[in-house]
C-alpha positions as CSV (number, residue, x, y, z in Angstrom):
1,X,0.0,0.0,0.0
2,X,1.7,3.3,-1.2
3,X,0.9,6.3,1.0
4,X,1.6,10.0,1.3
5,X,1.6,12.3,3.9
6,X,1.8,16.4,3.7
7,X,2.9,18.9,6.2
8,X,2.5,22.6,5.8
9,X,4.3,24.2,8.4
10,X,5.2,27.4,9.5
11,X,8.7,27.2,7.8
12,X,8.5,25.0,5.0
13,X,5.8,22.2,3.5
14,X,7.0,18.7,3.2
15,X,5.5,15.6,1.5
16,X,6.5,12.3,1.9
17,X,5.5,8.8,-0.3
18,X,6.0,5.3,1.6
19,X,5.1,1.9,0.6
20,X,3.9,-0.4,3.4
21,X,5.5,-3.5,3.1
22,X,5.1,-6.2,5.3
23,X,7.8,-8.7,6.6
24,X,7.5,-12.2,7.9
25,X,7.6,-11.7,11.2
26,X,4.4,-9.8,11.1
27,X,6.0,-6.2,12.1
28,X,5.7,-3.4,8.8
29,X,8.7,-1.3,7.4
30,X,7.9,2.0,5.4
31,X,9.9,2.2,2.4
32,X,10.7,5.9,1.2
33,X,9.1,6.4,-1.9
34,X,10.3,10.0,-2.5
35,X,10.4,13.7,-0.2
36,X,10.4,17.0,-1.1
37,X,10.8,19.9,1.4
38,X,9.6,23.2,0.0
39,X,10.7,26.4,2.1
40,X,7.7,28.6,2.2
41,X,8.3,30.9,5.9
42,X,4.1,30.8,5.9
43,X,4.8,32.0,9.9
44,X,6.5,35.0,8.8
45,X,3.6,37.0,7.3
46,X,1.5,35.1,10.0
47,X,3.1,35.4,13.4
48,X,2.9,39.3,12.3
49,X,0.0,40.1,10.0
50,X,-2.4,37.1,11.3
51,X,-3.0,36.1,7.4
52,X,-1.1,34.4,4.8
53,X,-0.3,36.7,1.9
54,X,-1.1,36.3,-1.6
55,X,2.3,36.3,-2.6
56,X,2.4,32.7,-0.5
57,X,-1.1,31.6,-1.4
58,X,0.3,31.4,-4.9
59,X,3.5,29.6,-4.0
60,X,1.1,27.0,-1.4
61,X,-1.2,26.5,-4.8
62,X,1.7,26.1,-6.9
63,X,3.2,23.6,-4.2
64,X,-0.1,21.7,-4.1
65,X,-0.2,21.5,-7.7
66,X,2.9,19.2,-7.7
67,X,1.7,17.4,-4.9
68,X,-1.1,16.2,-6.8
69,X,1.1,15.3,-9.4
70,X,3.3,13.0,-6.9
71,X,0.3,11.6,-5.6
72,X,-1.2,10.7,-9.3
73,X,2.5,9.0,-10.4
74,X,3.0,6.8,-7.8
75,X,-0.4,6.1,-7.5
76,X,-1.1,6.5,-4.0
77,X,-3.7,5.1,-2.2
78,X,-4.4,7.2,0.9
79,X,-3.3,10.5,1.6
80,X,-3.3,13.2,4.6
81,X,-2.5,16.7,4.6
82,X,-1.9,18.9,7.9
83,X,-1.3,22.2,8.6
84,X,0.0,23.3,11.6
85,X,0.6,26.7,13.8
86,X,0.9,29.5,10.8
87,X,-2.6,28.0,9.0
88,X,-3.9,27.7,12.7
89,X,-3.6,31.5,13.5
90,X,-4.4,32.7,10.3
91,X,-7.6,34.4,9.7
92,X,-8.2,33.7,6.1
93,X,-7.1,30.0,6.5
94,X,-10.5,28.9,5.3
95,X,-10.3,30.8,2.7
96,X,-6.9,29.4,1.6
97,X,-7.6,25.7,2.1
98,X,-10.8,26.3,-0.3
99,X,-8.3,27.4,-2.9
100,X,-6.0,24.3,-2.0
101,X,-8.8,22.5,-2.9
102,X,-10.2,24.3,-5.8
103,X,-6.9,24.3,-7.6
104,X,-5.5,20.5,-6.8
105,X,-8.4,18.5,-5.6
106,X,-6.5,17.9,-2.7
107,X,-8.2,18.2,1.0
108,X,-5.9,20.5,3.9
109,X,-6.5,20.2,7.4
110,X,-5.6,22.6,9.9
111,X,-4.8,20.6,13.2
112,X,-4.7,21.8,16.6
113,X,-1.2,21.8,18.6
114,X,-2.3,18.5,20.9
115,X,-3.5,16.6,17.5
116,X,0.0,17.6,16.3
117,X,1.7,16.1,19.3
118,X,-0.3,12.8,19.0
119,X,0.7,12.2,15.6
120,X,4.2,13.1,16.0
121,X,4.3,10.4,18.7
122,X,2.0,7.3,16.7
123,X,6.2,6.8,16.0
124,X,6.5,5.6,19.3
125,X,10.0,5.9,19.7
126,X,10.5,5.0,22.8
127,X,9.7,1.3,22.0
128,X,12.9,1.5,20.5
129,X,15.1,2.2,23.5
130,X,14.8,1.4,27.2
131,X,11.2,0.5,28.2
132,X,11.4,1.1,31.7
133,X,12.8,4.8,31.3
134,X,10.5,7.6,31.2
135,X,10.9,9.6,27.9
136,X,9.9,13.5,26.9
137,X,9.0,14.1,23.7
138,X,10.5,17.7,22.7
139,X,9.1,18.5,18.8
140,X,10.1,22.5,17.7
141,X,8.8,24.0,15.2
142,X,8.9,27.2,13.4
143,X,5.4,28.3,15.0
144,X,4.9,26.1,18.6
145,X,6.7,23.3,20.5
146,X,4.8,20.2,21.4
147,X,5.9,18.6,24.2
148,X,4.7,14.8,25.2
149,X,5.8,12.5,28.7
150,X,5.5,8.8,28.3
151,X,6.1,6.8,31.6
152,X,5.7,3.0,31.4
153,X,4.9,3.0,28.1
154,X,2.0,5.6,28.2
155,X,1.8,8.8,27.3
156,X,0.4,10.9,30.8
157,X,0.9,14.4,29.4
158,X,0.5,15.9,26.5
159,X,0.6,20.1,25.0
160,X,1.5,22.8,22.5
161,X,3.0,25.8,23.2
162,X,3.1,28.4,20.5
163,X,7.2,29.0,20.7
164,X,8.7,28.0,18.1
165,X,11.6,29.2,16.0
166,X,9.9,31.8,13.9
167,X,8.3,33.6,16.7
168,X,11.8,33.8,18.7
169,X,13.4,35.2,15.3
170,X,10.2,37.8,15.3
171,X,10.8,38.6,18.5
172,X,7.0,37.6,19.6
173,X,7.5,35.7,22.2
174,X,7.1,37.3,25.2
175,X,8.6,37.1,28.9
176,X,5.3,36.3,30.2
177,X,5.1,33.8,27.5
178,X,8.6,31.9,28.5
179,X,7.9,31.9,32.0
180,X,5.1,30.5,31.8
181,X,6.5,27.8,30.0
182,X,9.5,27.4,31.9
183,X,7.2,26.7,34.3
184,X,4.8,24.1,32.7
185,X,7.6,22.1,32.1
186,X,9.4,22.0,35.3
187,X,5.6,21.1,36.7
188,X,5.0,18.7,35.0
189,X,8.8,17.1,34.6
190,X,9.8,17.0,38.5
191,X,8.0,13.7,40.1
192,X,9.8,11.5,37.1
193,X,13.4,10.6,37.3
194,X,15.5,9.6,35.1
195,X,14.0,11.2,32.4
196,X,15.5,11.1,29.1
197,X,14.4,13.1,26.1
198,X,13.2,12.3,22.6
199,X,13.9,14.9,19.7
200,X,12.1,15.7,16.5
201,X,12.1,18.4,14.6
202,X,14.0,20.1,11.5
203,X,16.9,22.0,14.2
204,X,17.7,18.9,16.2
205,X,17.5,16.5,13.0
206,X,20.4,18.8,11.7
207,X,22.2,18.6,14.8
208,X,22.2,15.1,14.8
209,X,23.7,14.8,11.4
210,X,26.2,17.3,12.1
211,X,27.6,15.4,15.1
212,X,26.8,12.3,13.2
213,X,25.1,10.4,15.7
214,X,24.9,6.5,15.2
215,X,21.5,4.8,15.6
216,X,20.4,4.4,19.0
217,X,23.1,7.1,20.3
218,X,22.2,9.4,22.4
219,X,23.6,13.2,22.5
220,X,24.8,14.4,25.5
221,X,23.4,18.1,27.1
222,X,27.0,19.4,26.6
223,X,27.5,18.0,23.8
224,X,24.8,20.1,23.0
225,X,25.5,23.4,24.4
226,X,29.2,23.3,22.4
227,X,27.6,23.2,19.1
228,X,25.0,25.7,19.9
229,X,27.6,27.8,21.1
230,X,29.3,27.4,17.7
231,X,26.5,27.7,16.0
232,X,25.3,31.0,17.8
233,X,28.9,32.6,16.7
234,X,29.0,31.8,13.4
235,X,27.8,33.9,10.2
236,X,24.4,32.4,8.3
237,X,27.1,31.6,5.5
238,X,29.2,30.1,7.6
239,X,26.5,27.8,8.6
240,X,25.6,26.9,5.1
241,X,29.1,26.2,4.3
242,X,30.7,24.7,7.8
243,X,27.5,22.6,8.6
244,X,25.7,22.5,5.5
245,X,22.7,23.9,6.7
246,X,19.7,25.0,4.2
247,X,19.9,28.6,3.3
248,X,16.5,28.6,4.7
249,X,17.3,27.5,8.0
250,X,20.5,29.0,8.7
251,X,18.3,31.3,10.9
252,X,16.4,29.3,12.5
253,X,18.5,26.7,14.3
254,X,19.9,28.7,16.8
255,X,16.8,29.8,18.3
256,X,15.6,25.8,17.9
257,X,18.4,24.7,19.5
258,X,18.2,27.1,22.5
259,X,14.0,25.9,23.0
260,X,16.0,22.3,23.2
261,X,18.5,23.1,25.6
262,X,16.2,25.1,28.1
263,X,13.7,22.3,28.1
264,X,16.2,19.6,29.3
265,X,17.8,21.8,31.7
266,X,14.1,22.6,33.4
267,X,13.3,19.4,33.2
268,X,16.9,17.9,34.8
269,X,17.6,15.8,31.1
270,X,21.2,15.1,30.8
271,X,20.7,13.3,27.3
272,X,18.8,13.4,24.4
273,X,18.0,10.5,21.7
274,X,17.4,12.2,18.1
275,X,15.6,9.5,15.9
276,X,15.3,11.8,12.6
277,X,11.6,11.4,12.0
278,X,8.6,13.8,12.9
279,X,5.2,14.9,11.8
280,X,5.3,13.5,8.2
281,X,6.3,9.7,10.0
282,X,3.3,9.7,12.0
283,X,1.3,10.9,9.4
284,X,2.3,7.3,7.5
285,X,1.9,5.6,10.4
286,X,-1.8,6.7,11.5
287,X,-2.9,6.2,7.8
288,X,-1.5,2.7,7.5
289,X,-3.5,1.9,10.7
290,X,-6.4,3.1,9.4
291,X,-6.2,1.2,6.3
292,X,-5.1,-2.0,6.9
293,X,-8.1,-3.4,8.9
């Protein structure tokens, strides 16, 4: 079964194509099929004019037109769309998603931040690694951060917060804001021990092939802190040609990296495991449950 998921975000709109295939032992691998990331910065006319412009409602329809196209080549079977923070603070999202439609065909939902943090966690990482632990789930985005707590296997806590890398670069996040989550986090962290995080998310993906982390390797708080540090001090064309970072995100992934960094040190995390997957992976996932009953 051949599959497709789409996420419009607040920096940049991804689409992914996986084939189902399943093994002998009964468990299912997705094979990549094909993904294209198309930088779009929706949260920048967003986060400070509350609508998307019409200089990117042309680039979305344009974007949606080759989606469809992907979709009819390799013949997908089920697709999903999501749009996250920037479509959910925009007032003339409705407006835009009945264009989406109109132009490609194709159907755009604008999820709210906890429906974001479930999906981002039907990966279920943590199955991966050390059952017994208890894991945080830290996903930053351009527009919010979801954060989710799984002890013994279940998930007890679950919430957006809109900070995310966009607003920090806009300066629209206020103090009031930050302390407040500062404190959310600390509340909720401080009766678990041991806590270990999990990372998603385009900053901390980056990071963890720039330090070029082995599967199942964790990265270390300091370990952290020294390439933020280097990061923070470099020119954006230093960071494009030292770390080979996106000309799109060059900007970005030192305020993502700082949202990482405060959240394990409120929440007492020492280490943090960066699988490489996020929305787009538990967009597959919830679709192949859905269809293979």
């Amino acid at each position: 079964m051949i599959l497709a998921a789409i996420d419009i975000g607040s920096n940049a709109s991804r689409i992914l194509i996986s084939e189902s295939v399943l093994q002998e032992n009964g468990t299912v691998t997705f094979v990549k099929l094909n993904f294209l990331r198309i930088p779009l910065r929706l949260g920048a006319d967003v986060f400070e004019q509350s609508v998307i412009s019409d200089v990117n409602i042309k680039r979305l329809l344009a974007t949606f037109n080759i989606y469809k196209e992907l979709l009819d080549l390799y013949q997908v079977a089920h697709y999903k769309a999501c749009a996250t923070s920037a479509f959910r603070e925009a007032i003339n999202k409705e407006e835009v998603v009945a264009k989406i439609k109109e132009a490609s065909g194709l159907i755009l939902e604008v999820i709210d931040g906890n429906e974001e943090a479930e999906i981002i966690n039907e990966n279920h990482v943590e199955k991966l690694l050390e059952p017994k632990m208890n894991y945080l789930y830290i996903d930053v985005g351009g527009g919010s951060s979801e954060l989710a707590l799984n002890h013994n296997g279940n998930f007890v806590f679950r919430k957006s917060f809109d900070i995310g890398t966009i607003r920090l670069l806009k300066n629209s996040v206020s103090n009031i804001q930050w302390d407040a989550f500062k404190e959310e986090i600390i509340s909720q962290t401080k009766a678990f021990k041991s806590l270990l995080a999990i990372g998603t998310g385009g900053s901390i993906n980056k990071i963890g092939s720039i330090l070029k982390v082995k599967e199942r390797e964790f990265i270390e708080l300091e370990e952290l802190i020294t390439i933020y540090d280097e990061l923070k001090n470099c020119t954006e064309v230093e960071r494009m040609t030292r770390f080979n970072i996106k000309r799109d995100k060059t900007d970005l992934i030192v305020p993502g990296i700082k949202v990482y960094i405060a959240i394990m040190k409120w929440a007492n995390i020492k280490k943090i495991y960066v699988p490489r997957i996020g929305l787009i992976d538990g967009i597959i996932k919830r679709l192949f449950l859905q269809n293979s009953k």
